[in-house]
Backbone as CSV, one residue per row, in Angstrom:
resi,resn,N_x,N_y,N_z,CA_x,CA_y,CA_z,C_x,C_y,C_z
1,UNK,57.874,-15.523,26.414,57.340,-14.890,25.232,56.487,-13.710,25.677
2,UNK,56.432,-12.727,24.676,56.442,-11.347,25.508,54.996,-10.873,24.375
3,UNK,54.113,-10.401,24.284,53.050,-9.933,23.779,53.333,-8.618,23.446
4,UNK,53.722,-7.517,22.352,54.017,-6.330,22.571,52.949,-5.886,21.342
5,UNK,51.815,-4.960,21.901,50.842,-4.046,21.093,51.102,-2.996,20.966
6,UNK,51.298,-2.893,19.602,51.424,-1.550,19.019,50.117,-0.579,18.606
7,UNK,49.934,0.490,19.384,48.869,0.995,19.564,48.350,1.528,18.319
8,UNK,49.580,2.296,17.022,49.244,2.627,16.141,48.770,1.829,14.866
9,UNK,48.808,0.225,15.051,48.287,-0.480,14.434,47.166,-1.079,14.913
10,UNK,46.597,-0.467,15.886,45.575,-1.004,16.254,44.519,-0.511,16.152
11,UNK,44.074,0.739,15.531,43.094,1.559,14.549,43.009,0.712,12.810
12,UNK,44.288,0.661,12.582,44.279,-0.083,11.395,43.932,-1.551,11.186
13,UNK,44.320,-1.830,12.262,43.493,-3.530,12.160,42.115,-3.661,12.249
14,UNK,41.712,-2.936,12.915,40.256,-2.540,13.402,39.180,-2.572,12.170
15,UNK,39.930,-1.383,11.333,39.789,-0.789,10.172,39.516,-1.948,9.101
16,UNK,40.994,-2.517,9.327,40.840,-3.980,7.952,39.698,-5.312,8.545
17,UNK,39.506,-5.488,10.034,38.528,-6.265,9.620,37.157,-6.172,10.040
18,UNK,36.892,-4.870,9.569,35.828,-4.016,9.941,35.283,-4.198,8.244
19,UNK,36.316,-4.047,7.047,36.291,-3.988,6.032,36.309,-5.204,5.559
20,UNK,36.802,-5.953,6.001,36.731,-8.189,5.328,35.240,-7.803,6.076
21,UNK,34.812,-7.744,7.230,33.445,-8.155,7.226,32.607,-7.572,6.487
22,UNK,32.548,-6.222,5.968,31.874,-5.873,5.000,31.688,-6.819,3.356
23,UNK,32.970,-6.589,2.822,33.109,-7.371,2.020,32.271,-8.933,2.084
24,UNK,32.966,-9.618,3.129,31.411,-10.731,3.366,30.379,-10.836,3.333
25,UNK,29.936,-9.465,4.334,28.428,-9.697,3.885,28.051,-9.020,2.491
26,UNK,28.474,-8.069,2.103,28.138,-7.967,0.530,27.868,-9.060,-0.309
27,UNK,29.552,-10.071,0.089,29.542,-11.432,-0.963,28.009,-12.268,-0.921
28,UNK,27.993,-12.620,1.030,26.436,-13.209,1.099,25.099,-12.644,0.436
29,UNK,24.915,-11.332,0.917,23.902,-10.851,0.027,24.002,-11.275,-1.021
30,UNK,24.798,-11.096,-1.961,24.731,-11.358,-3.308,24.329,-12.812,-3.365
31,UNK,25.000,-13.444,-3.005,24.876,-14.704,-3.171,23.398,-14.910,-3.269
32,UNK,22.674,-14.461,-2.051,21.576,-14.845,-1.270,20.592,-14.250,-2.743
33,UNK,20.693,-13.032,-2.883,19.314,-12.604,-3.754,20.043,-13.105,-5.344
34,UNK,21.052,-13.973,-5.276,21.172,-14.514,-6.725,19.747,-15.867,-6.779
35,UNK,19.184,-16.210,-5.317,18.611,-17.315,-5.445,17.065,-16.943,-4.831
36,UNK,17.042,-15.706,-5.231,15.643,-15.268,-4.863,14.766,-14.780,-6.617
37,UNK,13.648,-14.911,-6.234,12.925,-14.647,-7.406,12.723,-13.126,-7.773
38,UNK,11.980,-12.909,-8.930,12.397,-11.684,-9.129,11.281,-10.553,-8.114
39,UNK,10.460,-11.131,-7.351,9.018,-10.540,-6.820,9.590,-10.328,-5.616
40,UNK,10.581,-11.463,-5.393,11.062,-11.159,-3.519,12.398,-10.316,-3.401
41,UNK,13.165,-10.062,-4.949,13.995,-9.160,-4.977,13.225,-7.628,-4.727
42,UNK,12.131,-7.973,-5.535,11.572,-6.336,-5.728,11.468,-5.973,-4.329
43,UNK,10.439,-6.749,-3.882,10.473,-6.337,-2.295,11.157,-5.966,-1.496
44,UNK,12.364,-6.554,-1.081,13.478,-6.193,-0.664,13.910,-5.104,-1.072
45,UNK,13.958,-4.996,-2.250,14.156,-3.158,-2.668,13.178,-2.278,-2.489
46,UNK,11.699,-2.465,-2.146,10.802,-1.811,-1.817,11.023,-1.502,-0.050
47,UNK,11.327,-2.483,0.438,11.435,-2.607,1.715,12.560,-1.849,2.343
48,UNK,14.149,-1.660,1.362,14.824,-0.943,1.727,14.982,0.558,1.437
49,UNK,13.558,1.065,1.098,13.278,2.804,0.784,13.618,3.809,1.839
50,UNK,13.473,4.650,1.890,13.357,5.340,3.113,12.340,5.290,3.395
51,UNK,11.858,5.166,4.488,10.864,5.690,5.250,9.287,4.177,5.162
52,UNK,9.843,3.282,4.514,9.147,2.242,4.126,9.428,1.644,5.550
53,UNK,10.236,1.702,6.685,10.259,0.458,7.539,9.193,1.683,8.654
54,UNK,8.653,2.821,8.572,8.127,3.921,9.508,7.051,3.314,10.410
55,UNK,6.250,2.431,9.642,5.333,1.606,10.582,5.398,0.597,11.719
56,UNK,6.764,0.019,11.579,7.196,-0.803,12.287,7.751,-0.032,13.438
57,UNK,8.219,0.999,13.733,8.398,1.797,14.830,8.133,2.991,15.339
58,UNK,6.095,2.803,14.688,5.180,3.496,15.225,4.823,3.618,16.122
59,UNK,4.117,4.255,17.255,3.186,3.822,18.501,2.416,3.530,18.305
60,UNK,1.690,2.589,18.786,0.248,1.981,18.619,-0.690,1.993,19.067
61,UNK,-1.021,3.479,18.657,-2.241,4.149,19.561,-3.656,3.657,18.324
62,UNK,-4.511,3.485,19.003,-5.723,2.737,18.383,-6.605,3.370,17.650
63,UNK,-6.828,4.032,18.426,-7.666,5.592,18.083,-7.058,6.090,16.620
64,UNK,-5.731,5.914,16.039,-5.495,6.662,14.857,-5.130,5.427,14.157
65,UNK,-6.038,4.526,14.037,-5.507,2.914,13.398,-4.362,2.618,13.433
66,UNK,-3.163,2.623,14.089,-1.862,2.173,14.388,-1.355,1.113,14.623
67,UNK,-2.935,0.351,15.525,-2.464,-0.958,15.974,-2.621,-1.858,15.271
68,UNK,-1.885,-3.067,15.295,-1.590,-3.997,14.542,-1.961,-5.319,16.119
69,UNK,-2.873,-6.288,15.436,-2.856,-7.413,16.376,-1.822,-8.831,15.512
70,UNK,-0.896,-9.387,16.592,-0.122,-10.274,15.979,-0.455,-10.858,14.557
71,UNK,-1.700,-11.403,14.180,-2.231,-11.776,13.190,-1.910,-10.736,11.838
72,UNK,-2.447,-9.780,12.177,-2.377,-8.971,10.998,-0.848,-8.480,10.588
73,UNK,0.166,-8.130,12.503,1.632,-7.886,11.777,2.420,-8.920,11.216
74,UNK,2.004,-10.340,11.568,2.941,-11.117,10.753,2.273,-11.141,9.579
75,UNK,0.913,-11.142,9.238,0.750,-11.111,7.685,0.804,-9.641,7.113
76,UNK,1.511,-8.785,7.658,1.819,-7.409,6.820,3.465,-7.983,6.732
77,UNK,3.971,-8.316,7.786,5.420,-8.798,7.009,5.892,-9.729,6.260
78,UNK,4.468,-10.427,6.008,4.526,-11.481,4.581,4.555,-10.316,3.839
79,UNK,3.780,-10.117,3.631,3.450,-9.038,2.440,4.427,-8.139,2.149
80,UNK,5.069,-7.435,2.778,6.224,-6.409,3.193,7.397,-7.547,2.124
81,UNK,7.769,-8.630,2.145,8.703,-9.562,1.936,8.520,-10.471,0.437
82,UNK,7.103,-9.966,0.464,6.700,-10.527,-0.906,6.185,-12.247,-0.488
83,UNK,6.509,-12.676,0.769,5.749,-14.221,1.200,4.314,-14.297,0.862
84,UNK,3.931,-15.498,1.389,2.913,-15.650,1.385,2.896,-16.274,2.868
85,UNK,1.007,-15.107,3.349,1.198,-15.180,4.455,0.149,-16.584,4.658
86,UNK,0.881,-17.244,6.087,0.412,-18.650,6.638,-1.530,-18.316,6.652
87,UNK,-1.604,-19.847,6.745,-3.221,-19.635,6.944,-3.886,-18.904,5.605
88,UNK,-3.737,-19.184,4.613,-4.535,-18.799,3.513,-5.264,-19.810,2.733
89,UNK,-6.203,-19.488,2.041,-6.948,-21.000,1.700,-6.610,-21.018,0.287
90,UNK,-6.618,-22.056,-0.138,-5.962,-22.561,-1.871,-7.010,-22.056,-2.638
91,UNK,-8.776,-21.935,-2.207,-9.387,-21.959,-3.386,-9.694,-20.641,-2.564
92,UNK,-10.342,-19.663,-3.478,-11.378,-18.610,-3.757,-12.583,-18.957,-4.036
93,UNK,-13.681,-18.153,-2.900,-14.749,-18.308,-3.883,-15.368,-18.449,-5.308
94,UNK,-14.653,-17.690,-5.613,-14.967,-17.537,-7.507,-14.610,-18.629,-7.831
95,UNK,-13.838,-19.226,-7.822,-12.972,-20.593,-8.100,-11.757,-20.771,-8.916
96,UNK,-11.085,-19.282,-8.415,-9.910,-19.723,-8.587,-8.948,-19.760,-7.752
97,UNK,-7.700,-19.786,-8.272,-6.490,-20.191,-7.148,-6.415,-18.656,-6.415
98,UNK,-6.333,-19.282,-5.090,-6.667,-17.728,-4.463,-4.725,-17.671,-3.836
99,UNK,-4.686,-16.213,-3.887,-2.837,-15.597,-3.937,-3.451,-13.941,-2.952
100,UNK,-2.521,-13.894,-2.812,-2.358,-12.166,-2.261,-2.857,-11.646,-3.458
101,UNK,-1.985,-11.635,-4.701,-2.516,-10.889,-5.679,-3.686,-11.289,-5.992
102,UNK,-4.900,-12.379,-6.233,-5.875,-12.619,-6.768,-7.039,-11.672,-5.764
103,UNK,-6.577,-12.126,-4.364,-6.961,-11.233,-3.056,-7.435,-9.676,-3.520
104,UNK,-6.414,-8.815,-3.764,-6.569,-7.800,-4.166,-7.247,-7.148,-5.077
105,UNK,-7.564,-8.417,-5.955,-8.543,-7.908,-7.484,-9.447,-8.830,-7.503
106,UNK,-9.753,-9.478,-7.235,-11.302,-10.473,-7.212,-12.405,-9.289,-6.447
107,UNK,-13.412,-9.250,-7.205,-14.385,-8.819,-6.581,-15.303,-9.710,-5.615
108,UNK,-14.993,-10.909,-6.244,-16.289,-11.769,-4.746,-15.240,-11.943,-3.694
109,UNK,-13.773,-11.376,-2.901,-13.472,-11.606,-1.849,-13.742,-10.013,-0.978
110,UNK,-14.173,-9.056,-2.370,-14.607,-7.935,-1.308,-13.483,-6.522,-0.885
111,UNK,-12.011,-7.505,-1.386,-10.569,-6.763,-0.772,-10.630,-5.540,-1.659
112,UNK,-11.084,-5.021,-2.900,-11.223,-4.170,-4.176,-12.397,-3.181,-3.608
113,UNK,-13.307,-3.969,-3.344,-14.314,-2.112,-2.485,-13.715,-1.822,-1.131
114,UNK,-13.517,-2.614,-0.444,-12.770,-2.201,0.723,-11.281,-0.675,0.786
115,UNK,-11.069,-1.313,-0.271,-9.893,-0.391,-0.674,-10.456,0.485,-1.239
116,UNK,-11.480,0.672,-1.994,-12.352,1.671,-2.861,-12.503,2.667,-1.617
117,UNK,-13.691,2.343,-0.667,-14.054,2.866,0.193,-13.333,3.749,1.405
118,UNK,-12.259,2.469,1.526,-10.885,3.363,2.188,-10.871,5.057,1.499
119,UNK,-10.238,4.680,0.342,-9.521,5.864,-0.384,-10.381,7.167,-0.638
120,UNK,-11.690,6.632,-0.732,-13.007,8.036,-0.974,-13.488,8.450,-0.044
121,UNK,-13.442,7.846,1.236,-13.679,8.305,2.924,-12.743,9.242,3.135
122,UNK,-11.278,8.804,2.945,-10.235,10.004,3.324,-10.080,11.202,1.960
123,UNK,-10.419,10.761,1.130,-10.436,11.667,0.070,-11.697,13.320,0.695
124,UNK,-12.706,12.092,0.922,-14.029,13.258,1.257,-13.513,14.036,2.339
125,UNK,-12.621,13.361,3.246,-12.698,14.137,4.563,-11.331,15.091,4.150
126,UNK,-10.695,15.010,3.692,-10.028,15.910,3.036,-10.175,16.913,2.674
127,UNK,-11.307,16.818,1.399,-11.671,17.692,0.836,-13.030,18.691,1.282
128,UNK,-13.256,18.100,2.731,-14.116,18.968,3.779,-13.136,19.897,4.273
129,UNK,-11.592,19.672,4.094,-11.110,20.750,4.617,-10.809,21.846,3.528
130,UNK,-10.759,21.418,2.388,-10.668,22.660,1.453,-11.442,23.171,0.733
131,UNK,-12.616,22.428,0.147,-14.146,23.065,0.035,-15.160,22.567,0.555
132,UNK,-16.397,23.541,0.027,-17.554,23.409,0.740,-18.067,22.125,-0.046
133,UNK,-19.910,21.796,0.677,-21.045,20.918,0.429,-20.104,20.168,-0.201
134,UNK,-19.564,19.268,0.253,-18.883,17.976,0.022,-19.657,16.517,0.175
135,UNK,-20.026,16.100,-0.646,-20.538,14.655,-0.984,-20.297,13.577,-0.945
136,UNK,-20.714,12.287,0.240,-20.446,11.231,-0.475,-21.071,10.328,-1.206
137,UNK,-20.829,9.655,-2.191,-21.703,9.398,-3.080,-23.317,9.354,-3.308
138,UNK,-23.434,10.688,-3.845,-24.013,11.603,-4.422,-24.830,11.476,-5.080
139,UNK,-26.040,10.913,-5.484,-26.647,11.093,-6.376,-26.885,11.827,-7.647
140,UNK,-27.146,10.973,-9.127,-26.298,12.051,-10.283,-27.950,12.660,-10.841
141,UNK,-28.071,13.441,-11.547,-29.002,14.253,-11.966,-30.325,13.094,-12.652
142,UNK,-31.066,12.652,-12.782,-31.707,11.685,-13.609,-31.483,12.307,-14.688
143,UNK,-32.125,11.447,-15.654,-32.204,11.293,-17.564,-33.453,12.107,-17.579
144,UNK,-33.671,12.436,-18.085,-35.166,13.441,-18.620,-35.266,13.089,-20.338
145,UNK,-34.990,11.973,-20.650,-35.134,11.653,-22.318,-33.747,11.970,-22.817
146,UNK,-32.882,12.072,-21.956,-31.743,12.100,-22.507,-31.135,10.848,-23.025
147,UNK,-30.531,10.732,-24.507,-29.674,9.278,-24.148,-28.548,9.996,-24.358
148,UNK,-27.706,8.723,-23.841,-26.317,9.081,-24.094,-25.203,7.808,-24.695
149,UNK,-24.172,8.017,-25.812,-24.028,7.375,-26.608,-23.061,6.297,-25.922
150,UNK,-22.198,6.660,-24.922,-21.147,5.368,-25.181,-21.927,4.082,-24.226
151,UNK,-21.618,2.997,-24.444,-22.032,2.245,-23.672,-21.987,1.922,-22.074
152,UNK,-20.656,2.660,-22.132,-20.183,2.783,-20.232,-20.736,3.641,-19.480
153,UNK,-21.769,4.297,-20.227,-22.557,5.338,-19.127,-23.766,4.638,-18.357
154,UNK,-23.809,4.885,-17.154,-25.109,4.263,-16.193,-26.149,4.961,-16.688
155,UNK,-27.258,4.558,-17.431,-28.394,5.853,-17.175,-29.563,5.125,-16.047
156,UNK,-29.060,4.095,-15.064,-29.944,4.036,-13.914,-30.195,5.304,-12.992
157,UNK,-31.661,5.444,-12.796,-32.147,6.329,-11.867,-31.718,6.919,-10.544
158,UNK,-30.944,5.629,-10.046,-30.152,5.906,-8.676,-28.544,5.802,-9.146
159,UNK,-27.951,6.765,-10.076,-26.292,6.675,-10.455,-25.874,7.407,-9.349
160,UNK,-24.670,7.032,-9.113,-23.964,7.684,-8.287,-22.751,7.641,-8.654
161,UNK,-21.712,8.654,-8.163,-20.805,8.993,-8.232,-19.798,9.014,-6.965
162,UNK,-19.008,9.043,-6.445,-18.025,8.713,-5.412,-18.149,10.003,-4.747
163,UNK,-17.815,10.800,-5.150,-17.690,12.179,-4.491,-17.980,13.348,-5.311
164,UNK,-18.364,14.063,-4.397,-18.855,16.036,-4.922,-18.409,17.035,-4.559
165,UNK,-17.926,17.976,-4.479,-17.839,18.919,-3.870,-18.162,20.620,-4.574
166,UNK,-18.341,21.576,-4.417,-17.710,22.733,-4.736,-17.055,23.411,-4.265
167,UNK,-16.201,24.661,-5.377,-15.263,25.083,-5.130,-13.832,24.811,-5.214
168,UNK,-13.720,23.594,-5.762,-12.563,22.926,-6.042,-11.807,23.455,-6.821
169,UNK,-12.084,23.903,-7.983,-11.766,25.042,-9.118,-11.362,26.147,-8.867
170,UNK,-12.143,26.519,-7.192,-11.704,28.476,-7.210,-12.973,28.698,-7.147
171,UNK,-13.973,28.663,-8.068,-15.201,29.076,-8.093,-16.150,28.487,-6.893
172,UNK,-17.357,29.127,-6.499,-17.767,29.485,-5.383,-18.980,28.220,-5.557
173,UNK,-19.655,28.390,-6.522,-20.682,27.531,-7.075,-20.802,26.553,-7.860
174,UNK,-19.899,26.204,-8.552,-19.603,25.132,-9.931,-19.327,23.785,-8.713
175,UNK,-19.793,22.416,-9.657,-19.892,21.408,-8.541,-19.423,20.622,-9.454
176,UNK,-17.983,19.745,-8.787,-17.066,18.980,-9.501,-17.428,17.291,-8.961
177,UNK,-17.519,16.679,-9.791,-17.716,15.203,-9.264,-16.542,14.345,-9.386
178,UNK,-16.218,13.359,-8.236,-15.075,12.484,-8.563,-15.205,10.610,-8.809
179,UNK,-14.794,10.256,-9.467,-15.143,8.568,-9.736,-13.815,8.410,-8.668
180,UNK,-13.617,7.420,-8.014,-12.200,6.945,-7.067,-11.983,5.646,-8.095
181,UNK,-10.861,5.263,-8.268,-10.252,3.907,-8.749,-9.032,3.403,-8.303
182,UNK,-9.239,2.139,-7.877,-8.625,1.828,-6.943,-7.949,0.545,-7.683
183,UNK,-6.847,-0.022,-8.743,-6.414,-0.689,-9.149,-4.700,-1.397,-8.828
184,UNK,-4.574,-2.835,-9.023,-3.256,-2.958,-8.552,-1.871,-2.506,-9.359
């Protein structure tokens, strides 16, 4: 018995089960995110963006916060995946059920100014590069018998504001103030 390969079918075979394996894994995928929830679908579609996997094959130079210690990259690829990352505790201080998401918006775990502070540090240093006397939170003018009507206004003596700068406008002297908000 004699083995005879035909060379010109051998691009085409290649071809067809180059194409059944596609087809498979399509079928699996599907299958697979038919039995995923709708938070770990999202993810997965968040995760497959462009330029969303960029951190993972960063250098990890320290000096420009890059590095990641094991701890923190497996719980960024919980997060990345929509999991929940190991080692988390059931209760919250406040007393409720503590989650990634509760994490993020509870004020007694702290994760909500942290992120505040993040965002108005690089904001300020930013905006040291495009105008002048740049502020960080700033002290606001006191009350001199002023009131003022809505209820959401601070009229404490020490108000502050997130950031200042002038020149933001164009103008040389006018001084623009910024509130930062930092919500999920």
């Amino acid at each position: 018995m004699t083995l005879v390969i035909h060379f010109s079918n051998n691009n085409t075979l290649k071809l067809s089960i180059k194409q059944e394996k596609e087809r498979s894994f399509k079928k699996t995928i599907k299958d697979l995110e038919q039995e995923r929830t709708t938070l770990q679908r999202r993810a997965t579609e968040l995760a497959k963006e462009k330029g969303s996997s960029s951190w993972l094959s960063v250098l990890p130079i320290q000096s420009h916060g890059f590095s990641l210690h094991k701890t923190a990259f497996r719980d960024a690829l919980c997060l990345r995946y929509g999991w929940r990352p190991p080692h988390l505790t059931d209760q919250c201080p406040c007393g409720a059920t503590f989650s990634v998401d509760h994490a993020l918006c509870c004020p007694t775990g702290g994760f909500p100014t942290i992120r505040h502070n993040e965002v108005h540090d690089l904001l300020g240093d930013l905006m040291r590069k495009v105008c002048h006397d740049v502020q960080i939170e700033p002290t606001l003018q006191p009350l001199n018998g002023e009131t003022l009507p809505l209820l959401s206004n601070t009229t404490d003596p020490e108000a502050r504001l997130d950031i200042s700068s002038c020149g933001f406008w164009g103008g040389r002297v006018e001084k623009t103030y910024y509130d930062v908000r930092v919500f999920n």
